[in-house]
KOLVOTOR-634140 format. One record per residue (C-alpha): x, y, z. Coordinates in steps of 0.1 Angstrom, whole numbers, plus 5000, padded with zeros to 4 digits. Each point is the difference from the previous one (the first is absolute). Example, Ala and Ser with C-alpha at 12.3 -4.5 7.8 and 13.67 -1.06 7.14 Angstrom:
BEGIN
512349555078 501450344993 
// end
This chain:
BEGIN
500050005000 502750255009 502049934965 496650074984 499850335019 503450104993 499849904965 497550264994 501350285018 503649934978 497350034968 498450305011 503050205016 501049874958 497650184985 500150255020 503950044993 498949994962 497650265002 502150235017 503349944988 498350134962 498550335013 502450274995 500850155032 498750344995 496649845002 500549865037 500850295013 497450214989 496049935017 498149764969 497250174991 499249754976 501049685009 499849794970 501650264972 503549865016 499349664990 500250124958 503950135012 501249595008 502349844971 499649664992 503649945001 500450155039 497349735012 501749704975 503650095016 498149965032 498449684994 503049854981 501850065031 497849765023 499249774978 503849954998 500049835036 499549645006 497750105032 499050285016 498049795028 501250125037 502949925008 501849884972 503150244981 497650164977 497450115019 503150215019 501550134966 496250134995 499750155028 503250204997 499150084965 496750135011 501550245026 502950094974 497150104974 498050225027 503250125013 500650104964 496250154995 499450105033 503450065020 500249915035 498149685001 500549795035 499349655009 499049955026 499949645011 498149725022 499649705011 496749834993 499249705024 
// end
């Protein structure tokens, strides 16, 4: 059950990455007055770089090497888009 959870936070915090990762950075700091005009500004090539990178892994499933070189790609992306990203982490019992 837990590898099922974690497996779709990994997807989402994915997407997520994609998504933001192809909005040029004026447009994150500036308030969206409309939400969904962003969405024409993402390249098809930014999201395939993306998705050509974890599909390069054997697994991502907790745990195992590539779900740790996603995760530190993840934070090296929002670091990149974002700046100032930190994880914070936890144990889950």
């Amino acid at each position: 059950m837990k590898s099922i959870q974690s497996e779709t936070l990994l997807k989402a915090i994915m997407l997520l990455l994609v998504v933001v990762s192809s909005l040029p950075s004026k447009m994150l700091s500036e308030p969206i007055q409309e939400p969904w005009r962003g969405l024409s500004s993402i390249k098809m090539e930014n999201v395939m770089k993306h998705v050509e990178f974890f599909s390069s892994f054997e697994s991502r499933m907790t745990g195992y090497p590539g779900f740790y070189k996603a995760s530190e790609y993840i934070a090296k992306e929002f670091n990149k888009t974002l700046g100032n990203v930190v994880i914070e982490e936890f144990e889950v019992t």
